[in-house]
MIVEX-611388 format. One record per residue (C-alpha): x, y, z; residue in one letter. Coordinates in pm, 1 decimal, padded with zeros to 6 digits. Layout:
# residues N
<site><c1>X</c1><c2>Y</c2><c3>Z</c3><aa>a</aa></site>
...
END
This chain:
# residues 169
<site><c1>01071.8</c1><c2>-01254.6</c2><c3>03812.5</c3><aa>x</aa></site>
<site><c1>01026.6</c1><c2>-01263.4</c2><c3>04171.1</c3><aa>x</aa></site>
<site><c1>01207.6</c1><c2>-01540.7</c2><c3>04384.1</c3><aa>x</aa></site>
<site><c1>00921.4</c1><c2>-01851.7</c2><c3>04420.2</c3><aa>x</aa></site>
<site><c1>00791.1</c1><c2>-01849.3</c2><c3>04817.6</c3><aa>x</aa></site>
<site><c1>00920.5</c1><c2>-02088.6</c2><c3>05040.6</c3><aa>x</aa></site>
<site><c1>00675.4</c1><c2>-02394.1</c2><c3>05168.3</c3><aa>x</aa></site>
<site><c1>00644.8</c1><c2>-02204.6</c2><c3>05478.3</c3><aa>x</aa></site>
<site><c1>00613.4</c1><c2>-01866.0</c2><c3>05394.7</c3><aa>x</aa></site>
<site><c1>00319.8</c1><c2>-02054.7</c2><c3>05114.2</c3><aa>x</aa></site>
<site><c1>00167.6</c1><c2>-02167.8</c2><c3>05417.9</c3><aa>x</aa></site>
<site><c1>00128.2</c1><c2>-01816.6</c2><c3>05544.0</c3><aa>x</aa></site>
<site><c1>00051.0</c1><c2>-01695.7</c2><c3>05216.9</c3><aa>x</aa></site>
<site><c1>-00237.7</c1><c2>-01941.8</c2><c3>05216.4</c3><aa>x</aa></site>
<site><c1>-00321.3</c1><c2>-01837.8</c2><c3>05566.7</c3><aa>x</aa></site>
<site><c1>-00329.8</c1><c2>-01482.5</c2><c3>05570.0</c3><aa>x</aa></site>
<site><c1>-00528.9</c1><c2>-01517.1</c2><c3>05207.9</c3><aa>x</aa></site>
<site><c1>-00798.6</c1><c2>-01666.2</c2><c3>05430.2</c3><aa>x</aa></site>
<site><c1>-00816.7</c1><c2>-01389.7</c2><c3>05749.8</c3><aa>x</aa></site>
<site><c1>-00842.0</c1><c2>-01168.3</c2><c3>05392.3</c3><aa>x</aa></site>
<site><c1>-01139.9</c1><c2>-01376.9</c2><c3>05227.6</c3><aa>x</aa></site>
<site><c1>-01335.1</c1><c2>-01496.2</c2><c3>05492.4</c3><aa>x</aa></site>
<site><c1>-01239.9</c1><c2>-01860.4</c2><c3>05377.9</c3><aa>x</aa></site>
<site><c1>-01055.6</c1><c2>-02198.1</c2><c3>05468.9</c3><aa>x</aa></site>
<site><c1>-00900.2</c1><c2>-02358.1</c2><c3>05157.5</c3><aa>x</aa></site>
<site><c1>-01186.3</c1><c2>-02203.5</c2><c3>04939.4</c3><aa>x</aa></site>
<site><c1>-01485.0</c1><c2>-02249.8</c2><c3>05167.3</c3><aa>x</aa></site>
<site><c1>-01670.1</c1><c2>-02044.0</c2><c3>05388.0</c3><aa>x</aa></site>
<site><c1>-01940.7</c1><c2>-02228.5</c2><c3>05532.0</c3><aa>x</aa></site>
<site><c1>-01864.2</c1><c2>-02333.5</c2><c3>05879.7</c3><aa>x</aa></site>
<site><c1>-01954.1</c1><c2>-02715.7</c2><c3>05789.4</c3><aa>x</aa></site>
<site><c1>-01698.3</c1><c2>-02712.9</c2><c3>05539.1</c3><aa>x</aa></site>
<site><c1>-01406.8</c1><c2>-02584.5</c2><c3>05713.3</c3><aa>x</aa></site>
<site><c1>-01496.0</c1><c2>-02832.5</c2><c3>05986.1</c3><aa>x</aa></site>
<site><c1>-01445.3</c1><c2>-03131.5</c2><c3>05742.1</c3><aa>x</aa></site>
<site><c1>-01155.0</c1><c2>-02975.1</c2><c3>05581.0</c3><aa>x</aa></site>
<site><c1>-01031.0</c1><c2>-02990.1</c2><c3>05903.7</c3><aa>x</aa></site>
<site><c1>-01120.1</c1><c2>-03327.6</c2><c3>05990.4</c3><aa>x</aa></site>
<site><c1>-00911.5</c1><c2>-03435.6</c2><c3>05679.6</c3><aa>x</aa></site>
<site><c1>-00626.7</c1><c2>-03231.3</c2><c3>05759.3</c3><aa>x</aa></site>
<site><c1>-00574.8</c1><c2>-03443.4</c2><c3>06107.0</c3><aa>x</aa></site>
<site><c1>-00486.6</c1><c2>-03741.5</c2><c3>05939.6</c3><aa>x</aa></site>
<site><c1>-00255.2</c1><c2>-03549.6</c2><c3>05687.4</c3><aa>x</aa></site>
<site><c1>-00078.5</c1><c2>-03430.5</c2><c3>05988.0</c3><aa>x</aa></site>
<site><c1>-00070.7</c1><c2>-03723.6</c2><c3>06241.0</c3><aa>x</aa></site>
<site><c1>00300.7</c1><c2>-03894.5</c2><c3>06098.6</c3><aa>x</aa></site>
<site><c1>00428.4</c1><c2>-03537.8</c2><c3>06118.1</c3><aa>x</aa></site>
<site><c1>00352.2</c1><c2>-03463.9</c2><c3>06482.9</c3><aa>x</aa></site>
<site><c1>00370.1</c1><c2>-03825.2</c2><c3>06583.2</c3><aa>x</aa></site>
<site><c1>00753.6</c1><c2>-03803.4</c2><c3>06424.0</c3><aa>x</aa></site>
<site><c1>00805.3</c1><c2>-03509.4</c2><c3>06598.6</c3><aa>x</aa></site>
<site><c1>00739.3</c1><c2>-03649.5</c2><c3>06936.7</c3><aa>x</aa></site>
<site><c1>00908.7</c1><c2>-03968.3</c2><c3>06877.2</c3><aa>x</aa></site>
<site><c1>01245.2</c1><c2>-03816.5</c2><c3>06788.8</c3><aa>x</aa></site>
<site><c1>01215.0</c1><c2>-03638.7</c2><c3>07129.8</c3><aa>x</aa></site>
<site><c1>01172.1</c1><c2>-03943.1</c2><c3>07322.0</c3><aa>x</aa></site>
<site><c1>01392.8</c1><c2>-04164.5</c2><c3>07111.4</c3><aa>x</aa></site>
<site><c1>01681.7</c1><c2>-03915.4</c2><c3>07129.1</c3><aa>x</aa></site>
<site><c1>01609.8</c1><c2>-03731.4</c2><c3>07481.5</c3><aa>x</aa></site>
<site><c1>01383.3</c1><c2>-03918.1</c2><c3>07636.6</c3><aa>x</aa></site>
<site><c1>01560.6</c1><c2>-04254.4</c2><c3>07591.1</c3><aa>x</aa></site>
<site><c1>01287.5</c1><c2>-04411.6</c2><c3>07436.4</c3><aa>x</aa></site>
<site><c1>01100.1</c1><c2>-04409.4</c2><c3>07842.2</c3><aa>x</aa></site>
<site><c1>00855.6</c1><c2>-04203.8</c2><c3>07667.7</c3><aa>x</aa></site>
<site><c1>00487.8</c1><c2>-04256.2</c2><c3>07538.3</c3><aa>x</aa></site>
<site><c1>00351.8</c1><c2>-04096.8</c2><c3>07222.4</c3><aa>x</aa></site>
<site><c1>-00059.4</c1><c2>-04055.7</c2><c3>07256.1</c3><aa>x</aa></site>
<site><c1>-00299.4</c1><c2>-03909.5</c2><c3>06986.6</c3><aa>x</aa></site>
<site><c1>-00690.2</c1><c2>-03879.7</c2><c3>07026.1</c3><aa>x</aa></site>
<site><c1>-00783.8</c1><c2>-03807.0</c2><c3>06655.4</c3><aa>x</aa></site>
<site><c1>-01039.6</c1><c2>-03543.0</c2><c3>06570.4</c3><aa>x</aa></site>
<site><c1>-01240.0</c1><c2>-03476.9</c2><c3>06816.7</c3><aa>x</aa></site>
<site><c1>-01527.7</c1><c2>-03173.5</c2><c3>06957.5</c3><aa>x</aa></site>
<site><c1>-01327.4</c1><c2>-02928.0</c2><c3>07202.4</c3><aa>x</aa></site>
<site><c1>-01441.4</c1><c2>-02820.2</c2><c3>07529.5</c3><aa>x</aa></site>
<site><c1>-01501.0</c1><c2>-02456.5</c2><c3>07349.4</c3><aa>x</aa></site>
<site><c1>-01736.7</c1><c2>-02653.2</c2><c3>07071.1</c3><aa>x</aa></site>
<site><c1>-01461.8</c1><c2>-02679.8</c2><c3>06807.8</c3><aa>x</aa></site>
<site><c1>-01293.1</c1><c2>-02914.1</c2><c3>06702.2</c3><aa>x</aa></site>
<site><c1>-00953.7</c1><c2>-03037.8</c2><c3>06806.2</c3><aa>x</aa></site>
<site><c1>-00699.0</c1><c2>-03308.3</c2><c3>06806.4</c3><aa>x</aa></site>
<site><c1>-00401.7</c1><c2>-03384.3</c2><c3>07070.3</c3><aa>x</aa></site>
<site><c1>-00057.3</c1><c2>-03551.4</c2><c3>07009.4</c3><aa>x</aa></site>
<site><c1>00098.9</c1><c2>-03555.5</c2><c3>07325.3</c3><aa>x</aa></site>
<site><c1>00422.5</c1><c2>-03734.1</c2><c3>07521.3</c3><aa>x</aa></site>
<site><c1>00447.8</c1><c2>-03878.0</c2><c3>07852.2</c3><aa>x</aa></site>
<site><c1>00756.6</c1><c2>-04001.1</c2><c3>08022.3</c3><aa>x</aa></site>
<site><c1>00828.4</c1><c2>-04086.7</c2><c3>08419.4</c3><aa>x</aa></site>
<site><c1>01014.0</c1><c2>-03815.3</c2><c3>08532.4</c3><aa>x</aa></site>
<site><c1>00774.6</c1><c2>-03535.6</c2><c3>08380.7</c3><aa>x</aa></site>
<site><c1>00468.5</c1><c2>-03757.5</c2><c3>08509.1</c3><aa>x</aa></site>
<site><c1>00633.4</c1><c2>-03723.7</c2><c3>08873.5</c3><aa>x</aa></site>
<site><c1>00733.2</c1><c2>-03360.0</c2><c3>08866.6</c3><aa>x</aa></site>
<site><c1>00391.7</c1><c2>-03317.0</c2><c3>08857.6</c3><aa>x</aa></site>
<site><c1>00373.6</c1><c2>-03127.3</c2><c3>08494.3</c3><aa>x</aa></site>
<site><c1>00163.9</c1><c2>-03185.1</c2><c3>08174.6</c3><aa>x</aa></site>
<site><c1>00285.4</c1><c2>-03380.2</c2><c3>07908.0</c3><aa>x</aa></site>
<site><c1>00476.8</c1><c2>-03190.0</c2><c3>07573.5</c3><aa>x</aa></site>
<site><c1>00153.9</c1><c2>-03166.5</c2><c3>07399.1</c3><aa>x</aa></site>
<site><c1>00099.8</c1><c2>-03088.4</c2><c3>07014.9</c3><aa>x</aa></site>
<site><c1>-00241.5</c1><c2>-02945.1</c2><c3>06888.7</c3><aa>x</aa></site>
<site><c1>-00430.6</c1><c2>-02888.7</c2><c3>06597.7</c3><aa>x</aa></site>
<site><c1>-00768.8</c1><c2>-02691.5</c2><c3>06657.7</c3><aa>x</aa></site>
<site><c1>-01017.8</c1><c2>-02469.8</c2><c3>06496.5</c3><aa>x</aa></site>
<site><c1>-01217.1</c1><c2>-02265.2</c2><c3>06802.6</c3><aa>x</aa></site>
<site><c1>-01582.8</c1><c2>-02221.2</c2><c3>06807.4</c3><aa>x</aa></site>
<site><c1>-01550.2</c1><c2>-01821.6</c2><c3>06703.7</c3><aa>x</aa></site>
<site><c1>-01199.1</c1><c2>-01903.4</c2><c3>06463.9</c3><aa>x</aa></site>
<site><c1>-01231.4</c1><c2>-01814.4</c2><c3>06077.0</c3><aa>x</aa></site>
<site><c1>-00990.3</c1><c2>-02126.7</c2><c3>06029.5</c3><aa>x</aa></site>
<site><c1>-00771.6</c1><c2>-02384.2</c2><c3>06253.4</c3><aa>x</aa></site>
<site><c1>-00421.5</c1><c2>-02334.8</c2><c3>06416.0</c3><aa>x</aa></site>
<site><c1>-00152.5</c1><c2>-02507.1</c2><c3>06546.0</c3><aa>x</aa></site>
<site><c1>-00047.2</c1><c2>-02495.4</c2><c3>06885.9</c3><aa>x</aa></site>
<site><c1>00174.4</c1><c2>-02634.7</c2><c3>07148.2</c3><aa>x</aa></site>
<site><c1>00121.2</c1><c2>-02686.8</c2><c3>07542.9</c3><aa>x</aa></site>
<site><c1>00346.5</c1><c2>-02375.4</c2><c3>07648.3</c3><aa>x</aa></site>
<site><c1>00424.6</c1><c2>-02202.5</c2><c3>07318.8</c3><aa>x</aa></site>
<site><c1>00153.5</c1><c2>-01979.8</c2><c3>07080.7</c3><aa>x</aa></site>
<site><c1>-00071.3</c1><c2>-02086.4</c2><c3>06766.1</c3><aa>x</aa></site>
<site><c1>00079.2</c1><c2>-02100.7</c2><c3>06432.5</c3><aa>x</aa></site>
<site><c1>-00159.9</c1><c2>-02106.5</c2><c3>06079.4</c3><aa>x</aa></site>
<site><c1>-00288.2</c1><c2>-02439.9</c2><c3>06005.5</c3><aa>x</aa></site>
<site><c1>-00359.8</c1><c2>-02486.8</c2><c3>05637.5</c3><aa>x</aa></site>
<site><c1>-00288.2</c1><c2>-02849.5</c2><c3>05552.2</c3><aa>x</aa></site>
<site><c1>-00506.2</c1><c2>-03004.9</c2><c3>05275.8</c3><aa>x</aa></site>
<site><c1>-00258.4</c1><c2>-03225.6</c2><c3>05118.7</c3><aa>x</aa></site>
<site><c1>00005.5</c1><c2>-03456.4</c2><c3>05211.8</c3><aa>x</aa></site>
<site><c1>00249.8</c1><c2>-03234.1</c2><c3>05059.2</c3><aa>x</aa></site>
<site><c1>00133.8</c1><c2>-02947.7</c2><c3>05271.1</c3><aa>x</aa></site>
<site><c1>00122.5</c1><c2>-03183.9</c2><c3>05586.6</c3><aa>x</aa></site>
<site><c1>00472.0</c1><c2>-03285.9</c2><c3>05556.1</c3><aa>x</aa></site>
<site><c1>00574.2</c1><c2>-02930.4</c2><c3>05493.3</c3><aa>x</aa></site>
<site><c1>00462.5</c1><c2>-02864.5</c2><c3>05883.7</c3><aa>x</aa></site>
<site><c1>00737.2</c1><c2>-03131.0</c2><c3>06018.4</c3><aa>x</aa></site>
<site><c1>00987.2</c1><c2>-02855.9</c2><c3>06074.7</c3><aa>x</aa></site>
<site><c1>00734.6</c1><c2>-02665.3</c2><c3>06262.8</c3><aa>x</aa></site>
<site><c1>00638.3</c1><c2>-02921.3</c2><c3>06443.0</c3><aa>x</aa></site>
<site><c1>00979.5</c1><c2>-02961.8</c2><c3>06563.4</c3><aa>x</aa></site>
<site><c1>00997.0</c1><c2>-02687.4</c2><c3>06668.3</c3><aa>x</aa></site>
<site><c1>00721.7</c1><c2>-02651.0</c2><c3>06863.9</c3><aa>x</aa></site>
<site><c1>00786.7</c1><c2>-02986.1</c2><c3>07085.0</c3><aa>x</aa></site>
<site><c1>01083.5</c1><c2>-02817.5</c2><c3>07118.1</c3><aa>x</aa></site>
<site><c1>01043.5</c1><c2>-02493.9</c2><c3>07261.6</c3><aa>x</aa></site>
<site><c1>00718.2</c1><c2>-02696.6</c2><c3>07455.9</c3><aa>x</aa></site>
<site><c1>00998.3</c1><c2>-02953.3</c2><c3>07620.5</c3><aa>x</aa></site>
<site><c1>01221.9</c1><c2>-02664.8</c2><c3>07647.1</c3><aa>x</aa></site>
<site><c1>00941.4</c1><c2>-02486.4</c2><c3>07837.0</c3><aa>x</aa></site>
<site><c1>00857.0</c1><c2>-02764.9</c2><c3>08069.5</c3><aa>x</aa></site>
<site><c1>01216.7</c1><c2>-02756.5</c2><c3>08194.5</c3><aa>x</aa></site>
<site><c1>01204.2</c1><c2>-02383.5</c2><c3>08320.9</c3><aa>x</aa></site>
<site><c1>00831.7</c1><c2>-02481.7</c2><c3>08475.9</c3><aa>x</aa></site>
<site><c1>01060.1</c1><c2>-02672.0</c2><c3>08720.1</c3><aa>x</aa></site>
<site><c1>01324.3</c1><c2>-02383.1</c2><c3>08783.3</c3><aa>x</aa></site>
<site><c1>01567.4</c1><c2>-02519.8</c2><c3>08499.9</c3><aa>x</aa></site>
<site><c1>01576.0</c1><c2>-02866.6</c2><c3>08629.5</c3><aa>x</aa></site>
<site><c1>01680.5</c1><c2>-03068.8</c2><c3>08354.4</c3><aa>x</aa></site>
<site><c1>01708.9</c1><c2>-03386.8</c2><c3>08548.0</c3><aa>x</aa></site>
<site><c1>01327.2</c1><c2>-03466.8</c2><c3>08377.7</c3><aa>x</aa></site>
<site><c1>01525.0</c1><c2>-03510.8</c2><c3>08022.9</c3><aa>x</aa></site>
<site><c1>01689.0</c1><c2>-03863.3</c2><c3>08118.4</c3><aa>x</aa></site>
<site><c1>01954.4</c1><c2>-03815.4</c2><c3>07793.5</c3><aa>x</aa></site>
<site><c1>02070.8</c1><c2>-03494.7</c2><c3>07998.3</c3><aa>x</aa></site>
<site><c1>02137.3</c1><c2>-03727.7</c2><c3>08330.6</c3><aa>x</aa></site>
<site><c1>02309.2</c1><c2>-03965.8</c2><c3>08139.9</c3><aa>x</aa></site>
<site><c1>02554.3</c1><c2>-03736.9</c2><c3>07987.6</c3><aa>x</aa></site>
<site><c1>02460.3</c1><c2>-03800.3</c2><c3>07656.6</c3><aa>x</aa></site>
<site><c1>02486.8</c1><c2>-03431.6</c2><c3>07504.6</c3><aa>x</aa></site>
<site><c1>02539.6</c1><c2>-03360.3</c2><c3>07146.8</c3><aa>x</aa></site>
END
């Protein structure tokens, strides 16, 4: 018997099954996908919202602000929704926040997951099971996003205020 898929490589399984059918989590009809969407926002709003927080609680020194706009139409005429995290010393070097986003383009066959400096990874969350499966990924993506904004600025790491204070693991 072959070894039982991990939850992430699932969610590719789930993902590329899809780009194969045509479908989002069974559907096919634009409409539908759009409100399977809208449910999976919710779903995954503790997940990115925890990822952010344990950034600013444990580099940020708590200085930092955790926003969220819910579902909402995109610029493109998708749909979208935005966790992102302010703090001073990004705000006055002048860069964007470390920004988390779920989205599902106009022309996409299903959503994605995507950070403010880092690529789209497969969205396909229609559970709370399946939500808090994305955690890890979420990590890592507001991660490799803070990570990111640092080299914006030449490698100045003065805009992580745990960093200054010489608190280092």
């Amino acid at each position: 018997m072959p070894p039982r898929p991990t939850q992430s490589t699932s969610a590719l399984l789930r993902h590329f099954a899809d780009l194969r059918d045509g479908t989002h989590g069974g559907v096919s009809s634009r409409q539908d996908k759009e409100r399977l969407f809208a449910a999976a926002v919710p779903l995954l709003d503790p997940h990115a919202r925890q990822a952010l927080v344990e950034i600013n609680t444990y580099l940020l020194l708590g200085t930092g602000e955790v926003t969220a706009t819910g579902a909402r139409r995109s610029a493109d005429g998708g749909s979208e929704a935005v966790w992102a995290l302010s703090w001073p010393e990004q705000q006055a070097a002048g860069i964007k926040p470390v920004i988390l986003r779920a989205y599902f383009g106009a022309g996409f066959a299903h959503p994605h997951l995507q950070s403010g400096t880092v690529g789209d990874w497969p969205l396909n969350v229609f559970d709370e099971d399946q939500a808090a499966t994305e955690l890890p990924t979420l990590r890592a993506m507001a991660a490799a996003d803070i990570h990111n904004l640092v080299f914006q600025l030449g490698g100045d790491v003065r805009i992580i205020p745990a960093t200054v204070k010489g608190l280092d693991a």
